[in-house]
C-alpha positions as YAML, in Angstrom:
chain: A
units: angstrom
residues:
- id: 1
  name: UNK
  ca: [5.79, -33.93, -25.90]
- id: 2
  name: UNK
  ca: [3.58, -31.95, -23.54]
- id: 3
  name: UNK
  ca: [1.53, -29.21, -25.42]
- id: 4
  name: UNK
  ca: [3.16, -25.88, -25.31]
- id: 5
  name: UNK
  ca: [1.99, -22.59, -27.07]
- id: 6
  name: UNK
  ca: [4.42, -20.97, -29.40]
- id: 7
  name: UNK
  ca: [5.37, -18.29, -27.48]
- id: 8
  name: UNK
  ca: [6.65, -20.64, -24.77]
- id: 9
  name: UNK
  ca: [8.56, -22.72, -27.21]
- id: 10
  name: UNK
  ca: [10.32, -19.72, -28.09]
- id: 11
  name: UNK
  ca: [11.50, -18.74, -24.48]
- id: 12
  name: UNK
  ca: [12.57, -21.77, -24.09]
- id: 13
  name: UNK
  ca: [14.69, -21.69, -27.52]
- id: 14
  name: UNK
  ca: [16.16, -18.25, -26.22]
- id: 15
  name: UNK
  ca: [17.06, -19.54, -22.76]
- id: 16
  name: UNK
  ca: [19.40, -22.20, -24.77]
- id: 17
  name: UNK
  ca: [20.25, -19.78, -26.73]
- id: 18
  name: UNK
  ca: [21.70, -18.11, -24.33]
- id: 19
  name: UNK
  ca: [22.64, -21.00, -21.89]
- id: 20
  name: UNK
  ca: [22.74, -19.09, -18.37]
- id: 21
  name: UNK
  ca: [20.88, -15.94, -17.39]
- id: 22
  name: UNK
  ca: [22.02, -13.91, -14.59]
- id: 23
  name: UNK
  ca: [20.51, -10.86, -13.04]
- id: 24
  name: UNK
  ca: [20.93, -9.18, -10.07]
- id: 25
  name: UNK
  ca: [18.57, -10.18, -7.35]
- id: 26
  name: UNK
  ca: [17.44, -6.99, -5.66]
- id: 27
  name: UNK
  ca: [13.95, -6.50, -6.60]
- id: 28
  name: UNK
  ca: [11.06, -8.57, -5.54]
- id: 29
  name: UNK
  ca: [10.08, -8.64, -9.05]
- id: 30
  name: UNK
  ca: [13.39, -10.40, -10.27]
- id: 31
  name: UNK
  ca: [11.48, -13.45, -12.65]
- id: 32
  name: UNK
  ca: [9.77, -10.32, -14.14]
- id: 33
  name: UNK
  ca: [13.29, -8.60, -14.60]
- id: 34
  name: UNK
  ca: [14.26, -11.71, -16.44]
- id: 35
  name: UNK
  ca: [11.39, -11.57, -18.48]
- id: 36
  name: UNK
  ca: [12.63, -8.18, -19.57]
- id: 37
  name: UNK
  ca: [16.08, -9.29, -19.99]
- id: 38
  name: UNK
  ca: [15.13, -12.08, -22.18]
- id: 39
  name: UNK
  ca: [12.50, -9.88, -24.54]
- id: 40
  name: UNK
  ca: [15.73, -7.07, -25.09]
- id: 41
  name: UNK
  ca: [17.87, -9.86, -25.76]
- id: 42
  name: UNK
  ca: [16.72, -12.30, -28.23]
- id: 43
  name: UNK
  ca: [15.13, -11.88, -31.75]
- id: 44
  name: UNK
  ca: [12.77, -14.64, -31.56]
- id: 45
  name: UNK
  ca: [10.81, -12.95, -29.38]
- id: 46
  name: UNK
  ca: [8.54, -9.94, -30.81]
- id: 47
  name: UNK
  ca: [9.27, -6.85, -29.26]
- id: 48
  name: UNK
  ca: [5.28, -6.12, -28.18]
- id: 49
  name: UNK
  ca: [4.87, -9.07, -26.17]
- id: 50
  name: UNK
  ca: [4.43, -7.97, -22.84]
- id: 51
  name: UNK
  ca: [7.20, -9.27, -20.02]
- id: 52
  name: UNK
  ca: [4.84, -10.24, -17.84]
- id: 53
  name: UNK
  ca: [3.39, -12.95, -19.93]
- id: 54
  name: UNK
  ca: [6.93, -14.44, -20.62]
- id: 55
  name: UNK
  ca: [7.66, -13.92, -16.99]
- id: 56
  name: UNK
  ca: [4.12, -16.37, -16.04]
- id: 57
  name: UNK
  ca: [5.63, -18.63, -18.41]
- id: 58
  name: UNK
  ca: [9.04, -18.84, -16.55]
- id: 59
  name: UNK
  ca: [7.06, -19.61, -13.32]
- id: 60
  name: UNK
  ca: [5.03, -22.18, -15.23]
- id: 61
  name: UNK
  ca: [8.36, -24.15, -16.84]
- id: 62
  name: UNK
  ca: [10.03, -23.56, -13.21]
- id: 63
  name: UNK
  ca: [7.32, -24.93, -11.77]
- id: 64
  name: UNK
  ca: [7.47, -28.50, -14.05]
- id: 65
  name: UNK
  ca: [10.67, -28.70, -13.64]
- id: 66
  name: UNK
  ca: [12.07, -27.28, -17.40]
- id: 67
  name: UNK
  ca: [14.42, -24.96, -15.62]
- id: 68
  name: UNK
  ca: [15.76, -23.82, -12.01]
- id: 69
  name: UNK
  ca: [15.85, -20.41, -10.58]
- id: 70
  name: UNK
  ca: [18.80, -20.47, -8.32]
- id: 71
  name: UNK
  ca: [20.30, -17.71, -6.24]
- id: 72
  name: UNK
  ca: [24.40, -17.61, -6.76]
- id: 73
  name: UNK
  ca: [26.63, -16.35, -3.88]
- id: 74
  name: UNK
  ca: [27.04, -12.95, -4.90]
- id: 75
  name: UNK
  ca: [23.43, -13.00, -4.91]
- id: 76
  name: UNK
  ca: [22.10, -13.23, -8.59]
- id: 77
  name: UNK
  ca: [19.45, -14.80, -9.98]
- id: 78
  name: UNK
  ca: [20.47, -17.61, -12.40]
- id: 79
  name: UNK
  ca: [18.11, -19.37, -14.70]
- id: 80
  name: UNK
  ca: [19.07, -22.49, -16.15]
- id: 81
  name: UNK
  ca: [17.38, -25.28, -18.58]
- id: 82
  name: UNK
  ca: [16.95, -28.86, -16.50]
- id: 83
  name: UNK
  ca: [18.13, -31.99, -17.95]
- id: 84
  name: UNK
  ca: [14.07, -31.86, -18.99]
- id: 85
  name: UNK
  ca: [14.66, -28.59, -20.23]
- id: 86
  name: UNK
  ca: [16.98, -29.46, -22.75]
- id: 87
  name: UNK
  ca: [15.34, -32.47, -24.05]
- id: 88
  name: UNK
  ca: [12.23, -29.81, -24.82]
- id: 89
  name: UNK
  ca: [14.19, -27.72, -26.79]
- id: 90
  name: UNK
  ca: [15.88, -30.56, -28.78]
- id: 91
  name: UNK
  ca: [11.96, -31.83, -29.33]
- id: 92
  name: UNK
  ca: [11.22, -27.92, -30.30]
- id: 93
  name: UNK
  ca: [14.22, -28.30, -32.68]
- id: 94
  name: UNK
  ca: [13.21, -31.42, -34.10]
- id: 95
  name: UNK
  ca: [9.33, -30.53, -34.59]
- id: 96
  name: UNK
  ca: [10.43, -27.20, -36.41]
- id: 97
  name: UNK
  ca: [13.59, -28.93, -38.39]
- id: 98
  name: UNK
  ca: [13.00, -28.01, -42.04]
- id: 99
  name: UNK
  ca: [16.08, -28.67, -45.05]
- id: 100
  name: UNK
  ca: [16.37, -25.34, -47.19]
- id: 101
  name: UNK
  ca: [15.41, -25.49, -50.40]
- id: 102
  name: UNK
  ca: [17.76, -23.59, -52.70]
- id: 103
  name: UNK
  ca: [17.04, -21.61, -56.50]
- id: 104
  name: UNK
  ca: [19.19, -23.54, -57.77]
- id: 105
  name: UNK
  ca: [19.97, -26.94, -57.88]
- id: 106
  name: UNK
  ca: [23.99, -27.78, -57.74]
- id: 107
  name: UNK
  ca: [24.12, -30.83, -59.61]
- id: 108
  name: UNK
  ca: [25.02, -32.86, -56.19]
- id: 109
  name: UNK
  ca: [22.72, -36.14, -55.13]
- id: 110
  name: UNK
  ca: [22.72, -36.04, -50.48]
- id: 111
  name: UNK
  ca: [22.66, -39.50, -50.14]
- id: 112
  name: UNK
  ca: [22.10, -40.82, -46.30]
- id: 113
  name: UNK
  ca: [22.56, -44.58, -45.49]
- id: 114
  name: UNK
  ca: [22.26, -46.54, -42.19]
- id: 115
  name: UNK
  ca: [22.83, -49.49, -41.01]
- id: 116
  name: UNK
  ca: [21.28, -49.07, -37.26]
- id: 117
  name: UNK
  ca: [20.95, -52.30, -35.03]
- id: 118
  name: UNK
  ca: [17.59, -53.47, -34.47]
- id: 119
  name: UNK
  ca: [17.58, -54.44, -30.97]
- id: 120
  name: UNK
  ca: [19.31, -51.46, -29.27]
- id: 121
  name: UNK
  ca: [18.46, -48.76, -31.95]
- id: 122
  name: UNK
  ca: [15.11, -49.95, -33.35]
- id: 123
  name: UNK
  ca: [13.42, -46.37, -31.89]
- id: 124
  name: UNK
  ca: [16.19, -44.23, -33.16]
- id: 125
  name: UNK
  ca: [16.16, -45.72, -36.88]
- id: 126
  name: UNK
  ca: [12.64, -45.40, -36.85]
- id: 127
  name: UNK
  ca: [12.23, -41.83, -35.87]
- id: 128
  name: UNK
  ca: [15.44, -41.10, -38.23]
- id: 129
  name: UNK
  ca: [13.30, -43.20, -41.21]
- id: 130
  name: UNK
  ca: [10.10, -40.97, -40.27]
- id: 131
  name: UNK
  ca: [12.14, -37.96, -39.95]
- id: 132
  name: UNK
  ca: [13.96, -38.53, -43.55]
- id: 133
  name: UNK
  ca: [10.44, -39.08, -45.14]
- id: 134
  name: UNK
  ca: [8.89, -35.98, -43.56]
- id: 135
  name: UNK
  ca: [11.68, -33.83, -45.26]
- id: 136
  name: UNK
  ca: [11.51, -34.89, -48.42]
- id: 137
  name: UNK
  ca: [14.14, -37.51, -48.98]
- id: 138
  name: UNK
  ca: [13.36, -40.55, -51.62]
- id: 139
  name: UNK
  ca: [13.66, -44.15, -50.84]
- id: 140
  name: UNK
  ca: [15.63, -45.92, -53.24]
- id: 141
  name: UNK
  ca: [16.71, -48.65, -51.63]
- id: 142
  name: UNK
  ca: [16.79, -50.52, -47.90]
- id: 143
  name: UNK
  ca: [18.33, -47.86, -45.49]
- id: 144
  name: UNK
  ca: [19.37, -45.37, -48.48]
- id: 145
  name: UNK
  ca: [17.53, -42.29, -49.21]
- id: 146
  name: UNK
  ca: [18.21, -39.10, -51.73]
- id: 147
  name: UNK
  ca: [18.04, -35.53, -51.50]
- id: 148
  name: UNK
  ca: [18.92, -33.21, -54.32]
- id: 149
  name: UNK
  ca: [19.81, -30.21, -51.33]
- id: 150
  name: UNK
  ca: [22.31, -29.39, -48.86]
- id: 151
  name: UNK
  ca: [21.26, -31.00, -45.39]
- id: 152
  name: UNK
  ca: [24.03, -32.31, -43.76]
- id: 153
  name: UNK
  ca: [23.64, -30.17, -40.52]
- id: 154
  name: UNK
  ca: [20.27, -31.20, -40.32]
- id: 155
  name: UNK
  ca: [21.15, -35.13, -40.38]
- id: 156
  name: UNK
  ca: [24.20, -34.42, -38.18]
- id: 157
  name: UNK
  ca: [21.51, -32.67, -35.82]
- id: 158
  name: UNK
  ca: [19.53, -36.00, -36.07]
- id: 159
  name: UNK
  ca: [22.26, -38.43, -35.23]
- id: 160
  name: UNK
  ca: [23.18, -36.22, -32.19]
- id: 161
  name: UNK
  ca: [19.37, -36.17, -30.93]
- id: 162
  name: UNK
  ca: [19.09, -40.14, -31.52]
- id: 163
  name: UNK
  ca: [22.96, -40.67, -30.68]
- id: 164
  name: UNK
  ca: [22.81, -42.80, -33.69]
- id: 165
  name: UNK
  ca: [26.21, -41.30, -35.39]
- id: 166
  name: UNK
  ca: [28.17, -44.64, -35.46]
- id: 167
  name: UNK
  ca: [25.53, -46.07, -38.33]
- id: 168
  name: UNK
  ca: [24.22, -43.23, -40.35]
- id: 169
  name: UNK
  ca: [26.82, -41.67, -43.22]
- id: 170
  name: UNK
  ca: [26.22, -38.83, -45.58]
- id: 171
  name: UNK
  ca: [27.24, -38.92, -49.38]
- id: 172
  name: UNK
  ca: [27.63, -36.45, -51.72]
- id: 173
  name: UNK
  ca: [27.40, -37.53, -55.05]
- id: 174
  name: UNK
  ca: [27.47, -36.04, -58.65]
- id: 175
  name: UNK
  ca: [25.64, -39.04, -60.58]
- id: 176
  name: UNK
  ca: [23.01, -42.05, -59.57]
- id: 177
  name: UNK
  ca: [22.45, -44.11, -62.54]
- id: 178
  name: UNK
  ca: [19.42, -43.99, -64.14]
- id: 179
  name: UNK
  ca: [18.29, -41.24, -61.86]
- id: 180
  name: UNK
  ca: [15.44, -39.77, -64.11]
- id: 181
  name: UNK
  ca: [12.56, -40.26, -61.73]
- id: 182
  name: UNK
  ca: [14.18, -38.82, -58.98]
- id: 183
  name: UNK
  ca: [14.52, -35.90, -60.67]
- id: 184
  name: UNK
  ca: [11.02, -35.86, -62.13]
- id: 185
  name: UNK
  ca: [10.07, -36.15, -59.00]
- id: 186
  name: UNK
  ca: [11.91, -32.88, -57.64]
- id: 187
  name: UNK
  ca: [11.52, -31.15, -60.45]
- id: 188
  name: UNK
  ca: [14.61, -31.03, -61.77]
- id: 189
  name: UNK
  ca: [14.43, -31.64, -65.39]
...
């Protein structure tokens, strides 16, 4: 994924946020005006950032092609995300995907097994392998890893990104047997 600063990664979260940004196009300065727009509207976005840096980055991601500026008939701006554009934010998504750790632990083993086909899927299972490792699941066995926490969203997310949902299921379970190091090793004895 091409380099982009934080502040850029963010404008492009709150433009999928909000999907499609209109304004009225009467000014000469209408990317600035949606600049504004976007800094009033969004929380991700600190309040003293100025809107002309967000509106250079608008011209830079309209420029390669992240999102259009298109005039509508009644004559408003519209910003959208490209095709492009919404890959980005999923890889934004992905790169700042984190599973909450709760207080407390419920008692309940996350469980997620696969069984993804090699030939068609091979880049999909591994990024979901890499993915499960850099979140903290366990390995316990070929194509089965634990997590003591809530994160079925977050796999759900992943099966979406990869398209992989046909060979990935989620289990919750109240006992493994002989599960002792897995909870020495989250600290849960």
């Amino acid at each position: 994924m091409k380099k982009y600063s934080t502040l850029t990664k963010n404008v492009l979260v709150c433009l999928a946020t909000a999907g499609v940004i209109a304004i009225a196009a009467t000014s000469p300065f209408t990317v600035l005006r949606i600049a504004q727009h976007i800094l009033r509207n969004n929380k991700l976005l600190a309040k003293e950032i100025e809107a002309w840096k967000v509106s250079r980055i608008l011209q830079k991601l309209k420029r390669n092609k992240v999102i259009i500026l298109k005039e509508t008939e009644k004559g408003d701006l519209v910003v959208e995300l490209t095709e492009q554009g919404k890959r980005k934010v999923k890889e934004i998504q992905l790169e700042n995907l984190e599973i909450e750790k709760p207080s407390t632990w419920d008692g309940r083993w996350r469980v997620v097994i696969f069984d993804i086909p090699e030939e068609k899927w091979r880049s999909g299972r591994d990024a979901l392998r890499d993915k499960l490792q850099k979140l903290g699941f366990v390995f316990i066995q070929k194509s089965v890893w634990v997590l003591p926490w809530p994160c079925e969203n977050e796999i759900l997310f992943l099966c979406e990104l990869y398209n992989i949902h046909a060979f990935v299921n989620i289990l919750t379970v109240e006992k493994i047997y002989n599960d002792v190091k897995l909870r020495k090793h989250f600290h849960l004895l």
